[in-house]
C-alpha positions as a Markdown table, in Angstrom:
| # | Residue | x | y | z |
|---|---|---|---|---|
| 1 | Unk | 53.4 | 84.6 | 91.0 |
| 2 | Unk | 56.8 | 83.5 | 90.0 |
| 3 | Unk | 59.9 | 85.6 | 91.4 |
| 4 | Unk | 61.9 | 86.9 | 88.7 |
| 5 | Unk | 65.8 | 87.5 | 89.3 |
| 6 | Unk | 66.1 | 89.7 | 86.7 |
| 7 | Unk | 64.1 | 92.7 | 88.7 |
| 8 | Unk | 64.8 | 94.9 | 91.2 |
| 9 | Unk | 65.1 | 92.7 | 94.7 |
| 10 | Unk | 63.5 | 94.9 | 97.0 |
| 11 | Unk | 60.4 | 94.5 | 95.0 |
| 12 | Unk | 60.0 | 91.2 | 96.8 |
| 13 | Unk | 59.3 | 91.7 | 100.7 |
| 14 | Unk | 61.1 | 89.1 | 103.3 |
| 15 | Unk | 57.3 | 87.5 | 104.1 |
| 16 | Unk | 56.4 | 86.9 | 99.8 |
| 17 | Unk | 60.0 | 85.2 | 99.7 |
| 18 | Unk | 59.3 | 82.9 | 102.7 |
| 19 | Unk | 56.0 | 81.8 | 101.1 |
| 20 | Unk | 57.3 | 80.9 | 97.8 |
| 21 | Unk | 60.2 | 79.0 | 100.0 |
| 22 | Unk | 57.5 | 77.3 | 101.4 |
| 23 | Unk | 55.0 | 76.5 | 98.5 |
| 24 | Unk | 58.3 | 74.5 | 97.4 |
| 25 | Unk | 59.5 | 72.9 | 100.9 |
| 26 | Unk | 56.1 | 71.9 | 102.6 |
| 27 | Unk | 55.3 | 69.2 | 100.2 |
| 28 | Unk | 58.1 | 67.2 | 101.1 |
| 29 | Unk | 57.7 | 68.3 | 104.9 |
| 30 | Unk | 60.9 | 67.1 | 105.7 |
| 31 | Unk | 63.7 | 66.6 | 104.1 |
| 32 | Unk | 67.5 | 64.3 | 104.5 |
| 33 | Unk | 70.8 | 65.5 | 103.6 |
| 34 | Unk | 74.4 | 64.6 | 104.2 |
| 35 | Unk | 76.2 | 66.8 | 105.4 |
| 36 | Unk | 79.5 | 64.6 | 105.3 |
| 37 | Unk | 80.3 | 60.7 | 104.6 |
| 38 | Unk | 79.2 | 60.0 | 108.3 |
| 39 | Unk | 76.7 | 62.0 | 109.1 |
| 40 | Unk | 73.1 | 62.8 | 107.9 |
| 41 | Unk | 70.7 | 65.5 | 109.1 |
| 42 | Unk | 66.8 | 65.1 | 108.8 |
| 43 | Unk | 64.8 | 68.9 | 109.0 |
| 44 | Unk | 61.5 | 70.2 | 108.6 |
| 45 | Unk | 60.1 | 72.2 | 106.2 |
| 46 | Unk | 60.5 | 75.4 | 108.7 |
| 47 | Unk | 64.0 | 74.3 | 109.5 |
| 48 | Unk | 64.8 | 74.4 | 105.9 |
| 49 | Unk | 63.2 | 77.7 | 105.2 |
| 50 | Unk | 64.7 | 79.1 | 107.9 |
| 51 | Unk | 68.1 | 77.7 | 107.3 |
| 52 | Unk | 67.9 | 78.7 | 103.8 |
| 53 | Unk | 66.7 | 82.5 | 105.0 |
| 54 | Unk | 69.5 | 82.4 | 107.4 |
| 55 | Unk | 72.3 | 81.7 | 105.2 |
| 56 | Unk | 72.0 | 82.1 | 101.9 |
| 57 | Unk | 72.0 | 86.2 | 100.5 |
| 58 | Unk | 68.7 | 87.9 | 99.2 |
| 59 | Unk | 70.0 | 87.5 | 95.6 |
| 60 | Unk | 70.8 | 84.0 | 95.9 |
| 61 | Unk | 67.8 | 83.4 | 97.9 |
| 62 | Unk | 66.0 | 84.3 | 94.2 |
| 63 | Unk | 68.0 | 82.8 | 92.0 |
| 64 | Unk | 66.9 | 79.3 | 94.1 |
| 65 | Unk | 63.1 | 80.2 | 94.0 |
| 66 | Unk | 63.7 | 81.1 | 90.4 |
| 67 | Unk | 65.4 | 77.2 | 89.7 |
| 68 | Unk | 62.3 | 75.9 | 92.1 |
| 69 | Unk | 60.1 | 77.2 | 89.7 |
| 70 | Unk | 61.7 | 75.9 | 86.5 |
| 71 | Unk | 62.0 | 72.5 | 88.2 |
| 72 | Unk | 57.9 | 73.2 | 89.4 |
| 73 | Unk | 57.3 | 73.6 | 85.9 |
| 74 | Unk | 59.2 | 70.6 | 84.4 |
| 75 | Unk | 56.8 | 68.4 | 86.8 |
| 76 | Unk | 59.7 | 67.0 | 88.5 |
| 77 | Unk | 60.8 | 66.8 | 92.2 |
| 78 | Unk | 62.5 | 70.0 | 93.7 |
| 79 | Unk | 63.7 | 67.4 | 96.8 |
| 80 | Unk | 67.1 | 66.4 | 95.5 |
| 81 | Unk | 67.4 | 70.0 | 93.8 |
| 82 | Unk | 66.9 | 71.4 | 97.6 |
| 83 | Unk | 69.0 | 68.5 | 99.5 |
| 84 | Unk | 72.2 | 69.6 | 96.9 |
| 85 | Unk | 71.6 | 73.4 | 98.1 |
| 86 | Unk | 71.4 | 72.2 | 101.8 |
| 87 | Unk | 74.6 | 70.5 | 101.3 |
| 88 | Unk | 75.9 | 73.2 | 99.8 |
| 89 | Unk | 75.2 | 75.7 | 102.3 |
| 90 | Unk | 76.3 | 73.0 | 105.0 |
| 91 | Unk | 80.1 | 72.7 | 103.4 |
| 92 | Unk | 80.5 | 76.9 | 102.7 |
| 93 | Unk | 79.8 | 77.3 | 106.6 |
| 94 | Unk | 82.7 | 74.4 | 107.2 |
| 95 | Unk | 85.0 | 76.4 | 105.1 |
| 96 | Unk | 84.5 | 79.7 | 106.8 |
């Protein structure tokens, strides 16, 4: 079942969103990202979902799942796709 932005959010409950974070994460089980030109952080797949759960907003949280997919169905990696968001996230807490 793919998540589709375009509908109403609340159709998707907190649990289905965590498992379609997860069907993504989990086969990389872990993952590296730098967070600045000195430091790296290494996290597991349930670090990652719940650091992505944790910070990100319910609507961005599907727009991701929604670019997971599109990656899924290219056949290519969603690794660096999720280390760039990780980053991401990492650098908008900084600035806050």
């Amino acid at each position: 079942m793919a998540i589709d932005v375009n509908q109403k959010s609340d159709r998707y409950s907190y649990n289905q969103i965590k498992e379609h974070l997860y069907s993504y994460i989990f086969p990389a089980n872990s993952l590296t990202f730098l967070v600045n030109q000195k430091l790296e952080v290494e996290m597991s797949g349930d670090q990652i979902v719940d650091y992505i759960l944790t910070n990100l907003p319910r609507r961005q949280i599907l727009e991701l799942l929604e670019m997971l997919e599109i990656i899924k169905n290219r056949n290519s990696s969603p690794i660096s796709y999720l280390q760039y968001i990780l980053y991401g996230i990492d650098q908008y807490k900084e600035r806050k």
